[in-house]
C-alpha positions as YAML, in Angstrom:
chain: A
units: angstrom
residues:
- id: 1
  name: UNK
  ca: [44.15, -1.56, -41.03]
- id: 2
  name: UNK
  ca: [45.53, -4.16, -43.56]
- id: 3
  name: UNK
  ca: [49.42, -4.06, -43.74]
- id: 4
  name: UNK
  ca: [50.76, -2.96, -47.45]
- id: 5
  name: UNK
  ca: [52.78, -6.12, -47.65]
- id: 6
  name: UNK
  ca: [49.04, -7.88, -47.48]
- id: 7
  name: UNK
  ca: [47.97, -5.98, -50.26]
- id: 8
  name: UNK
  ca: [50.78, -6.44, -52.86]
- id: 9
  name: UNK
  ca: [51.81, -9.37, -54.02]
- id: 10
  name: UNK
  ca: [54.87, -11.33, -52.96]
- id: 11
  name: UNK
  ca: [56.12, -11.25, -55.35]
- id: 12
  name: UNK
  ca: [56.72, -7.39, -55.23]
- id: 13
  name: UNK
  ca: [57.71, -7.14, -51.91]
- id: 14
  name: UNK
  ca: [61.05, -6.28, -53.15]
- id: 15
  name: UNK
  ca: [59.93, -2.95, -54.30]
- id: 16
  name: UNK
  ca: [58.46, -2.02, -50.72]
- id: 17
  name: UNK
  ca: [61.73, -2.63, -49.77]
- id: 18
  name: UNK
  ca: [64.42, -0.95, -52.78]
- id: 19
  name: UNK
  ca: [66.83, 1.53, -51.97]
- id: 20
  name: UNK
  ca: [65.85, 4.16, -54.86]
- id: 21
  name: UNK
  ca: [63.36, 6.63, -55.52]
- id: 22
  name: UNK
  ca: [60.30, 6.80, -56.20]
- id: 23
  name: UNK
  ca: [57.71, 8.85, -58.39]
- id: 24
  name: UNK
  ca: [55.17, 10.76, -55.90]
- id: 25
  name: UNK
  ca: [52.28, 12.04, -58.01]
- id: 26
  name: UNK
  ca: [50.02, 15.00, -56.01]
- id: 27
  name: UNK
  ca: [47.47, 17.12, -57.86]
- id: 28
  name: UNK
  ca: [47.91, 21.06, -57.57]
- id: 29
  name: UNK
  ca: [44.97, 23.65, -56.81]
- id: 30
  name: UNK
  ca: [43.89, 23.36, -60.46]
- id: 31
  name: UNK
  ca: [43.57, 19.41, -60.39]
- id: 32
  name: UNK
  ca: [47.03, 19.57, -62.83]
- id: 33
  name: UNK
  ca: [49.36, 16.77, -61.74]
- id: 34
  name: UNK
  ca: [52.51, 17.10, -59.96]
- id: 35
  name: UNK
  ca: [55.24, 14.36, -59.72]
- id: 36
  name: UNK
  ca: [58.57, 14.37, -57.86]
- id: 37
  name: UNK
  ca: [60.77, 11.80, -56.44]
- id: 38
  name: UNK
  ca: [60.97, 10.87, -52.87]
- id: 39
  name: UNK
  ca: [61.96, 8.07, -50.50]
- id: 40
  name: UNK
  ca: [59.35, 6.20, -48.74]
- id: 41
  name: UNK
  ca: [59.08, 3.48, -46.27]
- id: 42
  name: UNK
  ca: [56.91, 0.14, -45.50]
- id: 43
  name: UNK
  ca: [57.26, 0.42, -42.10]
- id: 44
  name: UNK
  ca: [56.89, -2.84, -40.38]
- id: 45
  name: UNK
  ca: [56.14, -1.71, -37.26]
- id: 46
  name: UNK
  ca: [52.55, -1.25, -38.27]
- id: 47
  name: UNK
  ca: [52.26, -1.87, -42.07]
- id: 48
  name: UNK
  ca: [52.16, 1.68, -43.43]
- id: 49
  name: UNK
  ca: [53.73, 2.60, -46.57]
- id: 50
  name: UNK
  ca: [55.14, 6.21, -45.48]
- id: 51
  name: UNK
  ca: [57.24, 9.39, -46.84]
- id: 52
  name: UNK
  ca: [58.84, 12.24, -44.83]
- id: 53
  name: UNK
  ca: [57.74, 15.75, -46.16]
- id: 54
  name: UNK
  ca: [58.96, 19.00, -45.20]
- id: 55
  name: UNK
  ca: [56.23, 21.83, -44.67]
- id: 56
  name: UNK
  ca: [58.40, 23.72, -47.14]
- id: 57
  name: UNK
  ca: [57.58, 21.43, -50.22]
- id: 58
  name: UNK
  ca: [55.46, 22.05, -52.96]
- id: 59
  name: UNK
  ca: [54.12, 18.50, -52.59]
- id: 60
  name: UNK
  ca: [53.27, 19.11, -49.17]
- id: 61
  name: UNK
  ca: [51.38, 22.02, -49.53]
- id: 62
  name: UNK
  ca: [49.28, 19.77, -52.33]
- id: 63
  name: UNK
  ca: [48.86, 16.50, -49.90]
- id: 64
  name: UNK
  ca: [47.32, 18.85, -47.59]
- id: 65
  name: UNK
  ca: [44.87, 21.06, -49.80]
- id: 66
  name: UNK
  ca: [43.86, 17.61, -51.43]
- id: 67
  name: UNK
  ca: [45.27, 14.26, -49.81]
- id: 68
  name: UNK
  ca: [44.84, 12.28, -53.72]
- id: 69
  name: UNK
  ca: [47.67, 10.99, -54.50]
- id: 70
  name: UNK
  ca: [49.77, 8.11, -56.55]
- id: 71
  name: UNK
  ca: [53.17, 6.67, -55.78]
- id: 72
  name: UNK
  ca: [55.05, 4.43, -58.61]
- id: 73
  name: UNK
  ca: [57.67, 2.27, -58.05]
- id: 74
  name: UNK
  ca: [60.33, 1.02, -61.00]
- id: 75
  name: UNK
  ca: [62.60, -1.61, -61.14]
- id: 76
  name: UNK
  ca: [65.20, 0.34, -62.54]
- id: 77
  name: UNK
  ca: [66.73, -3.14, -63.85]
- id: 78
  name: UNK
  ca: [63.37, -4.28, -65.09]
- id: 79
  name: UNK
  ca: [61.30, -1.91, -66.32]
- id: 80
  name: UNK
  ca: [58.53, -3.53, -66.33]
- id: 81
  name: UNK
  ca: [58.68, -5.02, -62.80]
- id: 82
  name: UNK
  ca: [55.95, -1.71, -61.16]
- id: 83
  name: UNK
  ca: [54.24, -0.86, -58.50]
- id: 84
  name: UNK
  ca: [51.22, 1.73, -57.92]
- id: 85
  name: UNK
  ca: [49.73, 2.33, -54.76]
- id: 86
  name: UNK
  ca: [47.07, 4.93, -55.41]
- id: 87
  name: UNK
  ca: [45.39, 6.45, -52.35]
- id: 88
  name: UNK
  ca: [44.33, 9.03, -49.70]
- id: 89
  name: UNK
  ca: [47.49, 10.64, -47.55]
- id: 90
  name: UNK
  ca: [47.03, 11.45, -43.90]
- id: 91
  name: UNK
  ca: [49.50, 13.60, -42.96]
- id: 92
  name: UNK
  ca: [50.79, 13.87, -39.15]
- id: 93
  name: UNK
  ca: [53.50, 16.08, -37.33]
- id: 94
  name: UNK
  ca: [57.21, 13.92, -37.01]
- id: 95
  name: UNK
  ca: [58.21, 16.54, -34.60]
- id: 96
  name: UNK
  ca: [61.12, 14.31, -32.58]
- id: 97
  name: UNK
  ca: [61.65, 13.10, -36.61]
- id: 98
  name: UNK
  ca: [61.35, 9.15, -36.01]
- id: 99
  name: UNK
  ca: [59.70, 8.60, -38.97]
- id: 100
  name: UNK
  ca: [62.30, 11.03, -40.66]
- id: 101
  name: UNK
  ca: [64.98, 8.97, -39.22]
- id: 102
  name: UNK
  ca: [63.64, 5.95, -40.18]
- id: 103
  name: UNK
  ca: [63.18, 7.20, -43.44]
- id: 104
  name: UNK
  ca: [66.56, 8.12, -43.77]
- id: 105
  name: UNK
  ca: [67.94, 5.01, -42.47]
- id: 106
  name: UNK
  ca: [66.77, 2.97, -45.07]
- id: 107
  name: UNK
  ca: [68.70, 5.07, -47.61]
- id: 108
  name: UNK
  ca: [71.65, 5.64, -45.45]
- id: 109
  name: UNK
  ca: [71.12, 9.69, -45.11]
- id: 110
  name: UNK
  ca: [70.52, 11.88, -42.46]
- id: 111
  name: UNK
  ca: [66.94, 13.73, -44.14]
- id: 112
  name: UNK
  ca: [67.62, 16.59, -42.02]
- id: 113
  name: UNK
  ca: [70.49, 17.60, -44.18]
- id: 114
  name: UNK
  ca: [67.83, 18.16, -46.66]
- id: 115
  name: UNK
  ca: [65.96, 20.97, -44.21]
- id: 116
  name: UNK
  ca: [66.31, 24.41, -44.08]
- id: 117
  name: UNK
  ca: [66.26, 26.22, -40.93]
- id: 118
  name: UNK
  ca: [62.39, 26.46, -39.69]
- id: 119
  name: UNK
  ca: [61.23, 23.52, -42.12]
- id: 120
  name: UNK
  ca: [58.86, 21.59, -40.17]
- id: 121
  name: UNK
  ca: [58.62, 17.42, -40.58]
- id: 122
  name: UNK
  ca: [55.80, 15.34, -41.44]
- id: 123
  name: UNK
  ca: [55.00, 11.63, -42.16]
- id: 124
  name: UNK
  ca: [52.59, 11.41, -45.49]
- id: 125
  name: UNK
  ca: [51.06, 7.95, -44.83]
- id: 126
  name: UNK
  ca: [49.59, 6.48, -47.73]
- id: 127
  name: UNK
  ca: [46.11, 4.66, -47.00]
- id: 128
  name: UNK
  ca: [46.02, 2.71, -50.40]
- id: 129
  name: UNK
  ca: [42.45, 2.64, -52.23]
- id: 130
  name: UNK
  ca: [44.01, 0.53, -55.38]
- id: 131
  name: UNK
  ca: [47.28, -1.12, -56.13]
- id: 132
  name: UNK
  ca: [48.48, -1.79, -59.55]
- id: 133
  name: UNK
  ca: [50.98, -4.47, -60.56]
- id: 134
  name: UNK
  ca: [53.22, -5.26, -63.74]
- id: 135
  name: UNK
  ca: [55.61, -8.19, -64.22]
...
């Protein structure tokens, strides 16, 4: 599998690697859009561009009727400085949460904090089919 810092550009490595949201676009059972915010991760370890979900989330329970889905990344000081990775997610069980925690890491949170008691954890990975560049 190519890495996701092979298939953007240099020069916007710096969004695989912010500190702020992003927008996670899923499609519901009528084909309607859905878009939230999440963290997300390119891991280095193997080149994946990953999210922790709960099983609890609305945009879980899309990823795994239909695994579509878009992820947008702003500059918020440059607002024309974007990223879009669109692509299939393949979603996998974190159970001992080391994607979680990885996750959460980066942003300098603990992403359990987030669960509720019984939530489950899973690692969206996002297998890119097109990325889209601005400035």
């Amino acid at each position: 599998m190519t890495s996701i810092r092979e298939l953007v550009p240099a020069s916007h490595h710096d969004l695989l690697d912010a500190r702020w949201a992003t927008a996670l676009v899923t499609l519901d059972a009528q084909g309607r859009p859905h878009t939230t915010a999440v963290w997300y991760l390119a891991d280095d370890e193997d080149g994946r561009l990953k999210i922790s979900l709960s099983d609890a989330r609305v945009k879980f329970k899309h990823l795994s009727a239909n695994p579509e889905a878009g992820l947008l990344i702003v500059d918020p000081s440059n607002q024309f400085h974007t990223l879009e990775v669109r692509g299939t997610v393949t979603l996998a069980a974190d159970d001992d949460k080391a994607v979680a925690t990885k996750v959460g890491a980066k942003y300098d949170a603990d992403i359990a904090d987030f669960d509720q008691p019984g939530d489950k954890r899973y690692t969206a990975v996002i297998t890119p089919r097109k990325v889209v560049t601005n400035g």
